[in-house]
C-alpha positions in Angstrom: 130.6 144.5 62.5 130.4 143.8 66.1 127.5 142.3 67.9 126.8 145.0 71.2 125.0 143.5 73.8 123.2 146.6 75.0 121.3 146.8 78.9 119.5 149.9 79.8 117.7 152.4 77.4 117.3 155.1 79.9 116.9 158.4 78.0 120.8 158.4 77.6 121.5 154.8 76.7 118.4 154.9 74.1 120.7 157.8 72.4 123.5 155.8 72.6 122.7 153.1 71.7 121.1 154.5 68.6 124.3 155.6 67.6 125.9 152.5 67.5 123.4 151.1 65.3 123.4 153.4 63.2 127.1 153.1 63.1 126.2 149.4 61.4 126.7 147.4 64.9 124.5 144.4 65.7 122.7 145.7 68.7 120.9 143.3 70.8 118.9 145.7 73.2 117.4 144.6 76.8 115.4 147.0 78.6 113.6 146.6 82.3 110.7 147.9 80.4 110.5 146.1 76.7 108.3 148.8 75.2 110.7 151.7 75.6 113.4 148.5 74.1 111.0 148.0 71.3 110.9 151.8 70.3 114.4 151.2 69.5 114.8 150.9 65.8 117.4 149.1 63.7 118.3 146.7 67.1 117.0 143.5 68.6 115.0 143.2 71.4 116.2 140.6 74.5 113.7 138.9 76.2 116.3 139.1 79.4 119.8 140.3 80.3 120.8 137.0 80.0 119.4 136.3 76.2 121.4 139.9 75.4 124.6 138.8 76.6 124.6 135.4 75.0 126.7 135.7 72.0 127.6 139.2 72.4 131.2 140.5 71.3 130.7 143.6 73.6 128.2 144.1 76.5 127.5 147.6 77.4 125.7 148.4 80.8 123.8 151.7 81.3 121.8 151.7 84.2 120.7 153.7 86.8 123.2 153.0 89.7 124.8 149.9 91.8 121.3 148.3 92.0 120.6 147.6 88.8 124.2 146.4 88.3 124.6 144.3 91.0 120.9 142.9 89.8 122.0 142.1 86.4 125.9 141.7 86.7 125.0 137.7 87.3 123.9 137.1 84.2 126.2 138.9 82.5 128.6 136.9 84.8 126.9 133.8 83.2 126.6 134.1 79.6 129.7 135.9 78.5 132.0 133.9 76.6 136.0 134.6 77.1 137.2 137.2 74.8 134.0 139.2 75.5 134.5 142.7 76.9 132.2 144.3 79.5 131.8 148.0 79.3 129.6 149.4 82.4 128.8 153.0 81.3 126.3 153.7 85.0 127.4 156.2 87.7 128.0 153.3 90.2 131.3 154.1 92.2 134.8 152.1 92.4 133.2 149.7 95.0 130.8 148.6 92.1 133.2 148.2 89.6 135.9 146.0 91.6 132.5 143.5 92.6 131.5 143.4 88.9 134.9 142.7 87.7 135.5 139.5 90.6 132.5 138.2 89.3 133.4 138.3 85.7 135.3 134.9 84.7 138.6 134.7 83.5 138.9 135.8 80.2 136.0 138.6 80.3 137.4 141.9 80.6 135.6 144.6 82.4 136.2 148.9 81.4 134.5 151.2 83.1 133.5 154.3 81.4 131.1 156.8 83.0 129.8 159.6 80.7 130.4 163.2 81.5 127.0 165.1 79.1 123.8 164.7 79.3 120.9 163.6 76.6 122.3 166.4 73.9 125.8 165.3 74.0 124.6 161.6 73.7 122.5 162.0 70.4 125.3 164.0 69.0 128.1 161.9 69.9 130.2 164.1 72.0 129.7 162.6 75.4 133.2 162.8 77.2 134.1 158.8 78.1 135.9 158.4 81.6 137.4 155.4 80.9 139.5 153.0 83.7 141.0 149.8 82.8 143.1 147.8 80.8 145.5 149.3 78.1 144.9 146.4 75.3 141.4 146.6 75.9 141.1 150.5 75.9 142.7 150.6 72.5 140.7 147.9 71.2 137.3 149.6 72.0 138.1 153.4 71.4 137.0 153.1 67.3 133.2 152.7 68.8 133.7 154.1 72.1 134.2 157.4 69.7 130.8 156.4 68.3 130.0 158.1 70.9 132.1 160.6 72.3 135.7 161.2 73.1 137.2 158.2 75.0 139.7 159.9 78.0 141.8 156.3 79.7 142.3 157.8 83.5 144.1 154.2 84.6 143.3 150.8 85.9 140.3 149.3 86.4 137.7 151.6 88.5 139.5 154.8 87.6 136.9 156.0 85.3 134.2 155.7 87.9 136.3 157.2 90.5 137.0 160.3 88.1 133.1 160.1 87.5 132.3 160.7 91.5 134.8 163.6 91.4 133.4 165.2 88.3 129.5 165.1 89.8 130.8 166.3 93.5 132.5 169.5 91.8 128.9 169.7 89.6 126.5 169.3 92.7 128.9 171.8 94.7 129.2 174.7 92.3 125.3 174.5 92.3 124.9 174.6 95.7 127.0 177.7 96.2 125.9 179.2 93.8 122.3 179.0 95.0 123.3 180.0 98.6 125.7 183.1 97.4 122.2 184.3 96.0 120.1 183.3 98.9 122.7 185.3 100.9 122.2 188.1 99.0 118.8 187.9 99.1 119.0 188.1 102.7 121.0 190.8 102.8 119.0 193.0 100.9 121.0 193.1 97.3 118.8 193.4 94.6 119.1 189.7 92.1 120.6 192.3 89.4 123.1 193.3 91.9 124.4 190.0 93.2 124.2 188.7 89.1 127.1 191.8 88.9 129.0 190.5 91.9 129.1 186.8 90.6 130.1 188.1 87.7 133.1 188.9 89.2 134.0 185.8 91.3 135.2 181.9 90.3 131.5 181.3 89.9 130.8 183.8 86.8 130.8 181.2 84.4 127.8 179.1 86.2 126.1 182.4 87.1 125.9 183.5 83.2 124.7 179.5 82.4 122.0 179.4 85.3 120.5 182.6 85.6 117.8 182.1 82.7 116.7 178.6 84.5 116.3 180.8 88.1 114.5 183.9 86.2 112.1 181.8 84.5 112.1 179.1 87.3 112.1 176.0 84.6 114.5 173.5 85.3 113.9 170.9 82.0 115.4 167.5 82.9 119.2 166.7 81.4 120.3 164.9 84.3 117.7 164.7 86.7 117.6 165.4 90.3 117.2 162.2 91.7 120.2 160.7 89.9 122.4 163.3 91.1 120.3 162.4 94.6 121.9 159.3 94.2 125.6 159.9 93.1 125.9 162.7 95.8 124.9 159.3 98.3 127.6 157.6 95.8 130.4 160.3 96.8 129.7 160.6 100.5 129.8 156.6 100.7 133.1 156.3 99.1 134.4 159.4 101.2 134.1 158.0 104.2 134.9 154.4 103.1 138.6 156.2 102.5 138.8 158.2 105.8 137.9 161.4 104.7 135.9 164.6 105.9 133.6 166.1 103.6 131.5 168.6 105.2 130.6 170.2 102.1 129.4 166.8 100.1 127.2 166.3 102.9 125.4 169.4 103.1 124.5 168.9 99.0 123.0 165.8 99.7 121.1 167.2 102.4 120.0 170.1 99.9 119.3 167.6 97.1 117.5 165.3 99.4 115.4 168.0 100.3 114.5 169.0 96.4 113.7 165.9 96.5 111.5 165.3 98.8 109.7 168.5 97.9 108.7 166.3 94.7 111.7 167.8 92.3 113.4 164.6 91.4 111.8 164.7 88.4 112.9 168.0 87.3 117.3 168.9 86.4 119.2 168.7 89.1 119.7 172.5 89.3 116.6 172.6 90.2 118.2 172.9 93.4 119.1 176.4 92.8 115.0 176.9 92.8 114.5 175.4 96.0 117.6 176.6 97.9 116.1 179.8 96.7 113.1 179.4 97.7 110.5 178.7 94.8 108.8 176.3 97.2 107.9 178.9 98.9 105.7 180.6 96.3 104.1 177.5 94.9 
């Protein structure tokens, strides 16, 4: 049995953490709010990060961005022993990862392992795990990294949350063009049954078949909320420019989700978007 330090019960990490417990792991459980921690049954509730961490063989970060690592990555700095492995499961970019790992001390291994899926995937187990660093370590932690999904190793240290940026650009993206390929038809005077047939036809299909009962009935129930994906398209724009590189089109969807946003969506899925590219605003 190993003893999983666990820190952030968010409406994924409460799932996943679940699991492990479940799974017959000691699960010591801190939460920035203790109620939602205490609704967690079968674990332990922390008084602090630092209590959580404290004799932990595994701590497991899932929070919602560089913030809340960077706030908490000191006492997890502090209390884990050598031999313990850190596993920071947050959205948080390469940038993140490489601080969190130089303040780690020697003999505290850092993965990082973004989750492609959303709340579904986590209660069933079949997140997909992005996973970057160390060989020895990654085979050591795939039995209960499988607890909850399927574990993919992309490379070294701050691979997975590279791949993780990539994955959420080509998500907010396809979105986006698909809610302006049906604001252009719109414009142009093509019946929504029409430009369904034409999309039909094009790279986009697939997301045209998945979205188009959200857009007709304009409900857009949260999986992973608008405002996160506010905050990883800020995440993919940051490290594109820390590298030197042009991305027009990662811009413009966090202009459009920055909008939704602001328009009080934040709340709602992130293709949500598609409703206010297209206009629902409008009629509210």
């Amino acid at each position: 049995m190993t003893t999983v330090a666990w820190l952030g019960l968010g409406a994924m990490g409460s799932r996943m953490a679940l699991r492990l417990v479940r799974a017959g792991h000691e699960v010591v459980v801190w939460n920035r709010s203790r109620a939602r921690a205490e609704e967690l049954a079968g674990a332990r509730v922390a008084a602090t990060p630092a209590d959580a961490v404290r004799h932990a063989d595994l701590v497991v970060s899932m929070l919602a961005g560089p913030a809340a690592v960077r706030e908490v990555g000191p006492a997890i700095a502090a209390q884990a022993r050598a031999g313990t492995t850190v596993i920071d499961m947050s959205t948080i970019g390469p940038d993140t990862v490489t601080w969190l790992r130089d303040a780690l001390p020697d003999g505290v291994t850092l993965l990082d392992a973004p989750v492609l899926g959303s709340v579904a995937e986590a209660e069933e187990g079949t997140l997909t795990l992005l996973v970057g660093g160390p060989d020895d370590a990654v085979t050591r932690w795939t039995p209960l990294l499988s607890e909850l999904g399927r574990p993919v190793h992309l490379g070294p240290s701050g691979a997975g949350a590279a791949a993780k940026l990539v994955a959420n650009n080509a998500l907010i993206g396809t979105v986006g063009v698909l809610a302006e390929s049906l604001s252009l038809a719109d414009a142009l005077g093509l019946p929504r049954d029409v430009a369904w047939q034409v999309l039909g036809l094009t790279p986009l299909a697939d997301q045209a078949r998945r979205r188009r009962p959200a857009i007709d009935s304009g409900s857009y129930p949260p999986r992973f909320a608008l405002s996160l994906a506010l905050k990883d398209a800020g995440l993919i724009v940051a490290a594109a420019e820390n590298a030197g590189r042009r991305m027009p089109l990662a811009r413009a969807g966090r202009a459009w989700l920055t909008e939704a946003d602001a328009a009080g969506r934040g709340g709602e899925d992130y293709t949500a978007l598609l409703g206010h590219i297209l206009g629902e605003e409008d009629q509210r």
